[in-house]
C-alpha positions in Angstrom: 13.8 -28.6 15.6 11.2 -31.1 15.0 8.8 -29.6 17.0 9.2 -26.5 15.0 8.3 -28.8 11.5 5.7 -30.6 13.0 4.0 -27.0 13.2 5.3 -25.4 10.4 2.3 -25.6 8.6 0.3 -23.6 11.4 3.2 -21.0 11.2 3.0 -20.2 7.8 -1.4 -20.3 7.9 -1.0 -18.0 10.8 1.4 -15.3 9.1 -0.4 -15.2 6.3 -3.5 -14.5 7.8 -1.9 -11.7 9.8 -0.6 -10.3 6.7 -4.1 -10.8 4.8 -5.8 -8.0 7.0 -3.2 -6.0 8.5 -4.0 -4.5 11.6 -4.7 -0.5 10.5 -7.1 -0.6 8.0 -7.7 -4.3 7.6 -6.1 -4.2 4.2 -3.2 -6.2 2.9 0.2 -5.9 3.6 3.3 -5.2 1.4 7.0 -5.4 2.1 6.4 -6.6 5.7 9.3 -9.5 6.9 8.8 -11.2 10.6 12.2 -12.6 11.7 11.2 -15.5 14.7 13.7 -15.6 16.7 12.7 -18.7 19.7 10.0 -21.1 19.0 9.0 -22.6 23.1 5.8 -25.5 23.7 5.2 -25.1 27.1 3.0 -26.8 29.1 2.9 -30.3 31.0 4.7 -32.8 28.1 1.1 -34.9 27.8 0.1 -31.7 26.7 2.7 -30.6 24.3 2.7 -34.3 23.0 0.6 -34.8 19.4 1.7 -31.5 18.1 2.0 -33.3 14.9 -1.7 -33.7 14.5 -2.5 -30.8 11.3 -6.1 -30.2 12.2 -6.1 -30.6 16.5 -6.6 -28.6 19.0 -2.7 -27.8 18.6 -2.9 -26.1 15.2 -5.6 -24.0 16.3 -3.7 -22.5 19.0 -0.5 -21.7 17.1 -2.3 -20.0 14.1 -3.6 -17.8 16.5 -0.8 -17.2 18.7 1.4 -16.6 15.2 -1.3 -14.2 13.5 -2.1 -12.1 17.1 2.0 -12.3 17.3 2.7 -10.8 13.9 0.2 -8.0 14.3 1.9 -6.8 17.7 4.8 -6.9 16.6 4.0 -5.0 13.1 2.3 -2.3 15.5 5.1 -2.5 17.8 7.6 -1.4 15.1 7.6 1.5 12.7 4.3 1.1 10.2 3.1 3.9 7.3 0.1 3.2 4.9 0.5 3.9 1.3 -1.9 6.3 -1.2 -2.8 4.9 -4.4 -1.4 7.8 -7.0 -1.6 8.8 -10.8 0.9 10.0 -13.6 -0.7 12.8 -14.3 0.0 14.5 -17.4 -1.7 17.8 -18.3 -1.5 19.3 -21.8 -1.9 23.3 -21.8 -0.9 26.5 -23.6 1.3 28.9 -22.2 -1.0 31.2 -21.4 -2.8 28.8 -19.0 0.0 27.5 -17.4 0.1 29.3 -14.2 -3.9 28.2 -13.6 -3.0 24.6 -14.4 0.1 24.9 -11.8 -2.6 26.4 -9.3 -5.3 23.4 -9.8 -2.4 21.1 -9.5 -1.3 21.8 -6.3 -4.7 22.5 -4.8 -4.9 19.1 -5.4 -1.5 17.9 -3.6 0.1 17.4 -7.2 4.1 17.2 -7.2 5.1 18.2 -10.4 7.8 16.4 -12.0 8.5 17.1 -15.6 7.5 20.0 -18.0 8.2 20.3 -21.7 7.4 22.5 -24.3 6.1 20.6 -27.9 9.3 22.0 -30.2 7.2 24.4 -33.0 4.3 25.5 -30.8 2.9 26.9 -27.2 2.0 24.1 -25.6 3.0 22.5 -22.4 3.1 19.1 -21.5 3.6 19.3 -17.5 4.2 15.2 -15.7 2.9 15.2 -12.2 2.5 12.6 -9.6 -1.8 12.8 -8.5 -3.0 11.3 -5.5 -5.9 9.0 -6.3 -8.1 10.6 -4.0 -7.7 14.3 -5.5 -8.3 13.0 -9.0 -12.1 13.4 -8.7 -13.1 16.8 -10.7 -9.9 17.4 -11.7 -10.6 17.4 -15.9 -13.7 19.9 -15.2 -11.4 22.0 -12.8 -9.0 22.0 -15.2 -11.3 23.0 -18.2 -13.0 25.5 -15.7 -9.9 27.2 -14.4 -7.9 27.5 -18.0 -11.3 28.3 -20.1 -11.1 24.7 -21.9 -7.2 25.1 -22.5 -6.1 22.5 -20.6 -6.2 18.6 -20.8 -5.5 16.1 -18.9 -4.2 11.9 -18.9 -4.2 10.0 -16.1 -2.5 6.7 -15.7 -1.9 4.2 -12.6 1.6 5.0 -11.6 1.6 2.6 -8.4 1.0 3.6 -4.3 
């Protein structure tokens, strides 16, 4: 209870620096929740006594405990890192369309959309890029389709 607010403070410091630099790749985390279920000062009671002091010895200790805590139990439980991806939208004539679709999925591409422009041969084919397999992908495309093929890419999230 009181011993809890008196260290609040510490608790919150010391999940947030777990959560700052997460324990696989030293990068952020997302959508991460810690539930603390038992909260126990244990020790002789001239020991445990002057928790309340913000910047002792006391704050120190539970800051680390909390953030070496977090990360344990974040490895401990099921875990995934995320890939940054594109909307990827390639613009093509119907004659190229097969050798876009092949550069595509070379490039781990999952194709979600394709629509023909009403009056004319041209395909607009949607597609979800990873980040990393964006690099070369306009020449490719240009290379592989003779210069028939374009392509947009926009952030579309991880």
């Amino acid at each position: 209870g009181d011993r809890v607010r008196e260290v609040e403070g510490a608790l919150i410091t010391g999940f947030q620096l777990s959560t700052l630099s997460g324990p696989l790749c030293e990068e952020p985390m997302e959508g991460v929740a810690f539930v603390v279920d038992d909260v126990r000062f244990t020790g002789p009671p001239d020991e445990v006594h002057g928790v309340s002091d913000s910047y002792g010895p006391w704050s120190g200790q539970v800051i680390s405990a909390v953030k070496e805590g977090c990360r344990a139990a974040f490895l401990a439980g099921e875990r995934r890192l995320v890939e940054a991806v594109f909307d990827c939208q390639v613009t093509t004539q119907v004659d190229s369309l097969g050798k876009a679709y092949s550069v595509l999925s070379k490039r781990r591409a999952r194709v979600v959309d394709e629509q023909m422009r009403d009056g004319t041969d041209t395909f607009v084919v949607s597609s979800i890029l990873p980040v990393a397999e964006s690099f070369g992908l306009a020449d490719d495309l240009r290379k592989q389709t003779s210069g028939a093929a374009t392509c947009h890419l926009t952030m579309a999230g991880w």
